[in-house]
C-alpha positions in Angstrom: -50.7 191.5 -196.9 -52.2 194.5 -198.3 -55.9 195.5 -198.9 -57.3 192.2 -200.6 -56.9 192.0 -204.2 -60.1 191.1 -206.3 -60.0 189.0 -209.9 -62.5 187.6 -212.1 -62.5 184.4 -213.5 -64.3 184.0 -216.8 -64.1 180.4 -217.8 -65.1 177.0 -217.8 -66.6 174.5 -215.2 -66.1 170.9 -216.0 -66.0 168.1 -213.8 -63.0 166.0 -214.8 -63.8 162.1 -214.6 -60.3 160.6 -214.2 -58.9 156.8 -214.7 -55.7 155.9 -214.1 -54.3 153.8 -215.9 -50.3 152.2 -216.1 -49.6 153.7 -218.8 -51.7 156.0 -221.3 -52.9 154.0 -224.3 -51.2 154.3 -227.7 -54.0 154.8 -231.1 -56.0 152.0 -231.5 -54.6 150.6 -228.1 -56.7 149.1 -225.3 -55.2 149.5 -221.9 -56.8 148.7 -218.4 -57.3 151.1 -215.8 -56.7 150.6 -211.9 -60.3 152.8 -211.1 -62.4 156.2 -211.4 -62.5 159.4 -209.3 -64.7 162.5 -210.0 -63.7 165.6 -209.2 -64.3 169.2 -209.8 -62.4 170.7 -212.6 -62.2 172.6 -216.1 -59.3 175.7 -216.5 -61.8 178.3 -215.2 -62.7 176.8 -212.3 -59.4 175.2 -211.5 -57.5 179.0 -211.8 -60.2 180.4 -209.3 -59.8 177.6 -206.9 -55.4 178.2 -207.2 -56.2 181.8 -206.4 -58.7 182.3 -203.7 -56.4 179.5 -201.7 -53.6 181.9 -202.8 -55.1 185.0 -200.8 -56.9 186.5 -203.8 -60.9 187.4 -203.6 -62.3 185.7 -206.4 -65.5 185.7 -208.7 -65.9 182.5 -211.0 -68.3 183.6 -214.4 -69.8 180.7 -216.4 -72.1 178.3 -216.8 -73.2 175.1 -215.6 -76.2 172.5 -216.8 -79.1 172.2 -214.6 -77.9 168.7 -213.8 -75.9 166.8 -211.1 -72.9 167.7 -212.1 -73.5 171.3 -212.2 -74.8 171.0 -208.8 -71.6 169.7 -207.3 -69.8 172.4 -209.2 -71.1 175.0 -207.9 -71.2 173.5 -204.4 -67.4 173.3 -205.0 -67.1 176.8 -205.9 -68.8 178.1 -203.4 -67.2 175.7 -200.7 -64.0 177.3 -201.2 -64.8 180.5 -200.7 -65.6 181.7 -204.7 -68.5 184.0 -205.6 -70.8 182.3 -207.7 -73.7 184.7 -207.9 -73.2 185.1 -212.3 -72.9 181.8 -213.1 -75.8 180.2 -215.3 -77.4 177.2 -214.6 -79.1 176.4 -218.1 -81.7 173.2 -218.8 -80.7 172.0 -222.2 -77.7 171.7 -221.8 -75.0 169.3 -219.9 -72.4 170.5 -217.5 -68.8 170.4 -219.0 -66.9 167.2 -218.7 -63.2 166.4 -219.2 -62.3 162.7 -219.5 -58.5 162.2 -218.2 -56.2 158.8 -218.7 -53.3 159.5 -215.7 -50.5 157.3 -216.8 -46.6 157.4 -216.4 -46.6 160.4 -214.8 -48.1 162.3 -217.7 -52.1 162.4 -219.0 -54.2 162.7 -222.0 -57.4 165.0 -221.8 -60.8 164.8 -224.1 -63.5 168.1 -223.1 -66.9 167.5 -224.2 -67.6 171.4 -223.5 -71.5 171.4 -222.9 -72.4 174.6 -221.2 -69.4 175.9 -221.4 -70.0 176.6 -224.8 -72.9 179.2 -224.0 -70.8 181.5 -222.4 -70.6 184.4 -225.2 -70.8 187.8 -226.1 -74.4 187.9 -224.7 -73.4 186.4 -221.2 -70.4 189.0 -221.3 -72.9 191.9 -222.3 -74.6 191.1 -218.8 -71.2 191.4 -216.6 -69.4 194.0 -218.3 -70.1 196.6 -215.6 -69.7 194.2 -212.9 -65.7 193.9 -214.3 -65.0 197.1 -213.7 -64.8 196.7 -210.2 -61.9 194.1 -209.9 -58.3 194.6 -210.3 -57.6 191.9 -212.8 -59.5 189.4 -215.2 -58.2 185.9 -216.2 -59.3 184.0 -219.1 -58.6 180.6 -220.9 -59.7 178.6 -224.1 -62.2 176.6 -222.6 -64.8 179.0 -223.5 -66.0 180.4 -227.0 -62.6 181.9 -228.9 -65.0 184.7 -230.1 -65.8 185.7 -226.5 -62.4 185.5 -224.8 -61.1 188.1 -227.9 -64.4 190.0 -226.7 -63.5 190.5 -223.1 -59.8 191.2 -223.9 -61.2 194.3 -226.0 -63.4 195.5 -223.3 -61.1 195.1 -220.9 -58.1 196.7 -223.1 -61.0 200.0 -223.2 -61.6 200.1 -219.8 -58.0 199.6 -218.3 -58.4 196.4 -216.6 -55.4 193.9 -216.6 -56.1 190.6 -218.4 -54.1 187.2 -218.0 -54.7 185.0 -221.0 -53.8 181.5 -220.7 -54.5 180.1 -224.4 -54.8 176.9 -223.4 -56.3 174.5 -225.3 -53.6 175.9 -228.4 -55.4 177.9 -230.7 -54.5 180.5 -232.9 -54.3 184.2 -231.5 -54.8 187.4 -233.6 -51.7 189.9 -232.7 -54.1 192.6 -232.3 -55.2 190.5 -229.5 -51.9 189.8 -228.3 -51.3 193.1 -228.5 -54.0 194.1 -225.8 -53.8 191.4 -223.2 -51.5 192.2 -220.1 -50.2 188.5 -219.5 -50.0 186.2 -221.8 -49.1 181.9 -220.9 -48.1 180.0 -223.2 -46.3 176.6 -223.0 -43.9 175.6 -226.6 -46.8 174.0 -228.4 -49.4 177.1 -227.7 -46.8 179.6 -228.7 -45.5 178.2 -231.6 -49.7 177.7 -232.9 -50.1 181.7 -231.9 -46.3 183.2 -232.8 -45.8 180.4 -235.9 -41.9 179.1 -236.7 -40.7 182.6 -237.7 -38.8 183.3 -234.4 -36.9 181.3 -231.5 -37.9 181.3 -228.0 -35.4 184.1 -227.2 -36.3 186.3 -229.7 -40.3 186.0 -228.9 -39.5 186.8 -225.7 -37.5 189.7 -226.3 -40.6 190.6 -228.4 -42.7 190.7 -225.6 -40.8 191.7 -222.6 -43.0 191.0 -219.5 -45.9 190.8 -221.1 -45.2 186.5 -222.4 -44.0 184.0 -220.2 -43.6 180.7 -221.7 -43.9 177.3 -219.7 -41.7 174.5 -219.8 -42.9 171.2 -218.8 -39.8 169.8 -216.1 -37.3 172.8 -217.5 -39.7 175.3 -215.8 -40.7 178.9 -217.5 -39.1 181.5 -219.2 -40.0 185.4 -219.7 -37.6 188.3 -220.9 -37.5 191.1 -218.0 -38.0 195.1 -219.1 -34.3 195.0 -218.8 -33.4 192.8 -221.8 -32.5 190.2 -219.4 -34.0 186.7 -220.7 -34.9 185.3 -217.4 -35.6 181.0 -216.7 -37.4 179.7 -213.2 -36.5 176.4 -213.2 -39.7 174.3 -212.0 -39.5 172.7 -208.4 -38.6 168.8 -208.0 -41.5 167.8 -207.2 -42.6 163.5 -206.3 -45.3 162.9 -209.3 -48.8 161.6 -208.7 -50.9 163.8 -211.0 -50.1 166.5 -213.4 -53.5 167.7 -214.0 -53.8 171.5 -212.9 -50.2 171.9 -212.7 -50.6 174.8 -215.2 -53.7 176.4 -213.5 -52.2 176.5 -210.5 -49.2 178.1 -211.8 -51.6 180.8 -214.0 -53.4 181.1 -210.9 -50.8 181.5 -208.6 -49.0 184.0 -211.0 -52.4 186.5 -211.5 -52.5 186.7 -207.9 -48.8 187.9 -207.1 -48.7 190.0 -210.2 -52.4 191.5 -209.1 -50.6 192.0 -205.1 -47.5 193.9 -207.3 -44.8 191.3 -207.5 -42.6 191.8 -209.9 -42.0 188.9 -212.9 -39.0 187.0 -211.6 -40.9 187.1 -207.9 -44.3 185.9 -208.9 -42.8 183.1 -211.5 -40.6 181.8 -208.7 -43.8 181.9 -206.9 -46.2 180.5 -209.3 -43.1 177.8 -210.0 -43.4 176.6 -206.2 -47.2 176.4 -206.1 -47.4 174.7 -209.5 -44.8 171.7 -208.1 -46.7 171.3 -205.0 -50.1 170.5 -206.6 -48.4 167.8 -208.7 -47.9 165.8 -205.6 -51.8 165.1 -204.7 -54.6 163.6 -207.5 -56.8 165.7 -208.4 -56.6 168.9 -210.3 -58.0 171.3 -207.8 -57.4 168.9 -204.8 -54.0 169.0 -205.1 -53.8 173.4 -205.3 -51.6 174.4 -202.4 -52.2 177.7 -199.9 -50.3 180.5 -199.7 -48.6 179.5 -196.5 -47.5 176.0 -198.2 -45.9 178.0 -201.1 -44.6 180.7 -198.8 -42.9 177.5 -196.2 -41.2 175.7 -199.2 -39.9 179.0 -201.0 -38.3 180.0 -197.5 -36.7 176.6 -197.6 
């Protein structure tokens, strides 16, 4: 592998509380759940973990509460290998959590956002200078909408490749669109950002290499420079837990792309890694190395 590549993370930190459950509960609905795990989670987080066990050198940015929680967060971070020295650890305020029902092979996620909130413009005033020196930035929804538009533009200035993954769904202004490098949305977040106007095909065409959008079971799709609308089916994989199936594949993608993989190569990669984590509980737990992804593409 060539010189290692170095991306920033600016995101959330949550720490996922998950029940499973036989099945998720309908509205209104009481259902009983088998038990409770804890574990270390939220988009951010989960995207640096999927790339610094990919081969990338990663920095997470955010913020924590001055809590327990925030404690084992970081202690996470740092035990696999992230940098930590930005992130905040703020008194009034809580440490994100995520409360996930696992049932049937899907799940149903509420954030309560807590810190996570307080990462804005001010917080991103403080590490501009310090983004300068890596070779990509990655960024989610799980952070103020304000500030993610506010490091696209600074990065779109300074030359510095941005993956947006604009997950949870929100709106998108073009001009934004217009500046990211990557962007990752599944069917629901594109049709919220791109509206009913156009088809699949046609959005794609739109944005040749540049938007990639994922598929649940059918996989992801992109248009190549080439005209060539191109689908990677996703891997059959045995179901325990889907959580972090779609960081991993961002994750997994930013990293390739960053090493200089070209789209149809780092989707078939970020495919593979993405079906491998589904197999293990756990939204970071699950996130596979490079040489797991590399073994089961050879096969």
């Amino acid at each position: 592998m060539s010189k290692q590549k170095k991306i920033a993370v600016i995101g959330s930190i949550n720490e996922d509380m998950s029940v499973i459950a036989e099945r998720i509960p309908t509205k209104g609905e009481t259902v009983y759940g088998d038990h409770v795990t804890y574990h270390p989670g939220g988009k951010g987080a989960n995207q640096a973990v999927a790339m610094v066990r990919l081969g990338a050198q990663v920095e997470m940015f955010g913020c924590v509460g001055n809590d327990a929680s925030g404690e084992r967060m970081l202690e996470n971070l740092k035990k696999n290998g992230i940098v930590t020295d930005h992130i905040k650890v703020l008194d009034d305020v809580h440490t994100g959590l995520a409360v996930i029902t696992i049932g049937d092979h899907d799940n149903t996620i509420v954030i309560v956002s807590g810190a996570n909130e307080r990462v804005d413009k001010n917080y991103v005033d403080e590490i501009k200078e310090i983004l300068k020196n890596y070779d990509m930035v990655v960024l989610q929804h799980e952070i103020p909408l304000d500030t993610v538009h506010y490091v696209v533009e600074f990065c779109s200035e300074h030359k510095i490749p941005v993956t947006l993954n604009p997950a949870p769904a929100a709106k998108i202004p073009m001009e934004i669109v217009e500046k990211v490098t990557y962007l990752t949305p599944n069917e629901h977040e594109a049709k919220l950002i791109f509206g009913d106007k156009f088809s699949t095909e046609e959005l794609l065409r739109k944005y040749p290499e540049k938007l990639f959008i994922t598929q649940g079971e059918k996989g992801v799709c992109t248009c190549l420079k080439t005209g060539e609308v191109l689908t990677v089916p996703a891997r059959k994989s045995s179901v325990v837990d889907t959580t972090g199936a779609g960081d991993t594949l961002n994750g997994a993608f930013a990293v390739r792309i960053a090493y200089g993989d070209c789209m149809k190569k780092a989707l078939k990669y970020a495919n593979t890694a993405a079906g491998l984590s589904v197999e293990k509980l756990g939204a970071q737990e699950g996130m596979p190395i490079a040489a797991d992804v590399e073994n089961e593409i050879k096969e």
